[in-house]
N, C-alpha and C positions, 0 to 999 in steps of 0.2 A: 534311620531305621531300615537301613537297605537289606531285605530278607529275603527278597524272593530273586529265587534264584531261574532264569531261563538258560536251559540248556537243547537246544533241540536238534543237537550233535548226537549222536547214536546210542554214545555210551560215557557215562560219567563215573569220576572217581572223585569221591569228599570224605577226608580221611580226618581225622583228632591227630597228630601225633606227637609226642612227648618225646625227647631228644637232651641226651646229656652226654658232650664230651668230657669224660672226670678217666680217669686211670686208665683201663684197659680199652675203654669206647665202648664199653658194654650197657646192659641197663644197669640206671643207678637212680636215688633219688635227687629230683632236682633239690636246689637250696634255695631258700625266700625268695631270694636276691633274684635270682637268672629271670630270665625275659621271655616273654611266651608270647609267641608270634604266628601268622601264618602266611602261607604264600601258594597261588595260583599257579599252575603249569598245561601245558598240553601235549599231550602224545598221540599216539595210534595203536589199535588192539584192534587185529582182524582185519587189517582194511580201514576202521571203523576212525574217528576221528576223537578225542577222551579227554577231557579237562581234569586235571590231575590239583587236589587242594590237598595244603598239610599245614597244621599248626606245630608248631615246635619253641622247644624251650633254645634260648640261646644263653649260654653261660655267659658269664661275667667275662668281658677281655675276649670275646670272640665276635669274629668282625657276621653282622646280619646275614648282609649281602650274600656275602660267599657260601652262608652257610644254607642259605635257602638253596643256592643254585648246585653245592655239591647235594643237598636233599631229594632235591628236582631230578637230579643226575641220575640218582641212583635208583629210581621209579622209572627213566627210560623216559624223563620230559623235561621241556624245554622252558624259561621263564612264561609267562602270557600279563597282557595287561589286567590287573586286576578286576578292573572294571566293568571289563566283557562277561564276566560271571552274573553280574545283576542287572537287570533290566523289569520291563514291564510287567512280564507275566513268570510263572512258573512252571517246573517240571509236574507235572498233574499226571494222577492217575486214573486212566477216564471212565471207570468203572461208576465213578461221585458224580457224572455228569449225564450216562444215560439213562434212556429209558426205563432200565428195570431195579427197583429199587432192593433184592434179593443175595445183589453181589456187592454190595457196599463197605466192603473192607478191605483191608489190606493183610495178608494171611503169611503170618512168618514161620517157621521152623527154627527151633532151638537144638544145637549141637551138645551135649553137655563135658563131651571127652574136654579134658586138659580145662575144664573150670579150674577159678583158685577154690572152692567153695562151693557146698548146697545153695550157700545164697546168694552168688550168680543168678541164677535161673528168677530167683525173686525177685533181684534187682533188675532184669531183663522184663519180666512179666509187668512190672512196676512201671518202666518208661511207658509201653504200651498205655497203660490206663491211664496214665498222666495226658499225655497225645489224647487219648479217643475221647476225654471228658471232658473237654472242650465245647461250652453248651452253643457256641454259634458257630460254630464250625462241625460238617457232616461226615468231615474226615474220624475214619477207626480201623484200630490195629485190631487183629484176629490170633490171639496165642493156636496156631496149627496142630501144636504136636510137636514131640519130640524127632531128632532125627540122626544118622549116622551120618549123613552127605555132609561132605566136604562143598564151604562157598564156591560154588563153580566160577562167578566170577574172581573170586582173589584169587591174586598171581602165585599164593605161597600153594595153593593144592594142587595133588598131583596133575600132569598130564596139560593140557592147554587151558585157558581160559575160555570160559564156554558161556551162553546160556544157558538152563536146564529148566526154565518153567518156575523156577521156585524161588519164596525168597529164604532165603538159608543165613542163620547167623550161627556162628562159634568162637572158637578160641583155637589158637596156631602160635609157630613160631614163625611172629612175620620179620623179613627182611628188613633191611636199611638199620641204622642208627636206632635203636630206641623205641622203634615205631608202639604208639599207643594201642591203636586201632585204625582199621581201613574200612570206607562202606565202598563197596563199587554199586551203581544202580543206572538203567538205561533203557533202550529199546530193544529186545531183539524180537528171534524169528515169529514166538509165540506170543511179542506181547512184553508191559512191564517186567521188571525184574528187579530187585535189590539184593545183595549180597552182602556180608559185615563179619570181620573177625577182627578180635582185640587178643592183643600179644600176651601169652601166656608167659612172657619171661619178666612180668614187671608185677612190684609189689602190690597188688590188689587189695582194696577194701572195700567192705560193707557195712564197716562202723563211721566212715565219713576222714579215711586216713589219704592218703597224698594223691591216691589216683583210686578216688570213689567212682564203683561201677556203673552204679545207676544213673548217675551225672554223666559219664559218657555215652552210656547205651542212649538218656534223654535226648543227647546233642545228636549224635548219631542218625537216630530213631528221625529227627526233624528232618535232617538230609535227605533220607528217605523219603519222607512226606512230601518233598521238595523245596523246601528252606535250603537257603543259603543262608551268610552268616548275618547277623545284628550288629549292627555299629551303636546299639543301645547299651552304656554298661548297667549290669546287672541281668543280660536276658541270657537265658540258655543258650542262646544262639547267636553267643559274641563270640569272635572267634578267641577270643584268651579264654582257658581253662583260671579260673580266678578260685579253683577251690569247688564246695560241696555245693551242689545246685540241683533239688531233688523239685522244685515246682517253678511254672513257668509266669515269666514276667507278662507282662500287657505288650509287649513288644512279639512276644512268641504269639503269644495268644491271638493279638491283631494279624500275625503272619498266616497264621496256619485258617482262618476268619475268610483272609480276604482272596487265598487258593482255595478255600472247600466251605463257600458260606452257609449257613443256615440258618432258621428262624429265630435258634434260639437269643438269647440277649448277651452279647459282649460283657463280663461284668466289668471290664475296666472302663466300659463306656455307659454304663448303668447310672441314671438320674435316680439319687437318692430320694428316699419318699420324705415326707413333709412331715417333720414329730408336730407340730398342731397346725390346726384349721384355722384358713383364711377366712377373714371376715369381710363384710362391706366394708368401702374406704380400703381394702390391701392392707389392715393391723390386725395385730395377733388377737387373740380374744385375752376378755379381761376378767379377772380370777374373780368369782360369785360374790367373794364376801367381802370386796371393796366397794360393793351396792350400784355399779356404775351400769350403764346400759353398754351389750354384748358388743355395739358397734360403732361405743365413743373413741373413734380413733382419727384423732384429728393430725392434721399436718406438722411437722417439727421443723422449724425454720429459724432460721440463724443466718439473716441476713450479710448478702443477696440470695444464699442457697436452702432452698427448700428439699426436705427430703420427700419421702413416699409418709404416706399416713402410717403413724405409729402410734400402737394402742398404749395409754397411759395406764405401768402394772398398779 
């Protein structure tokens, strides 16, 4: 369940992206079949030093390898050992860790230009509350407000890549192959930052069709938080896109728990309460109108092995 993800390089890029060489090399939808994969890289932005991740589909008959490395390429990075991405601890946002408990979220801005859809914005809103409801974990997303600004950090806006204070999400036409969606998020001059744009040139849905929003905003949204990916199948936070994934597994859950804990109770780790009362002797109680006394519950043995006292129904 390798999820946490330490990066404490300057500046990070953890990207979803979906990749289909079919006709023209444009967007297309993948088919059953094809292979959805990801792969680690590293480059430099500013000076700054950037771990570059992308998931991608790899068609039927097309070799992995290469096709991570022309992916890599074309983001301006290099292979990296996978491994180096997960370690001990995580990317934290350390507003959850000090003193004042008044700034305890994490504050996004939503772009609405080039949505496919009114229900973008719902499916965006939606990953939030998914993340922040998380009752042992004090980690929480903040709906900001609307905005015009362009992801300073992603590379498709105009002008250089920047900080700006903000964390800005939208929609663009991003470069490379196919690309799904990009988050960049890191340190700069002012302080955290996350940035996030998902490609306006790919069939999008909100009814749960081949590239559902809200399942990627989720997965996205985790990176943010500082999740790296799950080697749990079934968690939002595997790195295969496996289809529509609108709530989070125990695998998420424990992730996001054990970067931003709190009092409340894990429910995947939640000790079931007891449907009847224990009696003297450790057996159940015995139903009134077998006449027997509440706490004839004698041993059950089946020699050499004896059990715990069990109440005769």
């Amino acid at each position: 369940m390798r999820w946490i993800h330490l990066l404490m390089l300057p500046v990070v890029l953890a990207g979803l992206v979906s990749v289909v060489l079919a006709g023209t090399g444009g967007p297309s939808a993948a088919a059953p079949e094809d292979e959805i994969v990801s792969v680690l890289g590293r480059s430099r932005v500013g000076g700054r030093d950037v771990f570059v991740h992308i998931t991608f589909v790899v068609p039927a008959g097309r070799d992995k390898q290469e096709l991570a490395e022309a992916l890599l390429a074309a983001q301006g990075a290099v292979p990296d050992i996978e491994s180096a991405a997960f370690v001990a601890s995580g990317f934290l946002w350390p507003q959850f860790s000090d003193a004042s408990s008044s700034n305890n979220f994490v504050p996004q801005y939503y772009n609405r230009s080039g949505q496919p859809s009114d229900g973008a914005a719902t499916s965006f809103r939606r990953s939030q509350t998914t993340w922040t409801n998380v009752p042992s974990s004090r980690f929480t997303f903040a709906y900001a407000g609307s905005t015009t600004r362009c992801p300073s950090l992603v590379d498709e806006c105009a002008g250089a890549q920047a900080f700006d204070g903000r964390n800005d999400v939208g929609w663009l036409v991003l470069g490379g192959c196919c690309t799904l969606g990009v988050t960049w998020y890191g340190i700069g001059p002012s302080g955290h930052e996350a940035d996030m744009a998902l490609n306006t040139s790919l069939p999008w849905s909100t009814t749960g069709g081949l590239y559902d929003i809200e399942t990627v905003f989720l997965h996205e949204n985790g990176h943010v938080a500082g999740l790296g990916h799950s080697t749990s199948i079934g968690a939002v936070m595997n790195a295969s896109y496996q289809g529509v994934r609108r709530t989070l597994a125990c695998d998420d859950i424990s992730g996001i728990s054990a970067l931003y804990p709190d009092a409340g109770v894990n429910p995947c780790l939640a000790t079931p309460t007891p449907t009847a009362t224990l009696f003297p002797g450790g057996g159940l109680p015995v139903p009134p109108s077998l006449g027997l006394p509440p706490a004839f519950c004698p041993p059950f043995c089946l020699p050499p092995v004896c059990l715990p006292p069990i109440c005769i129904p």
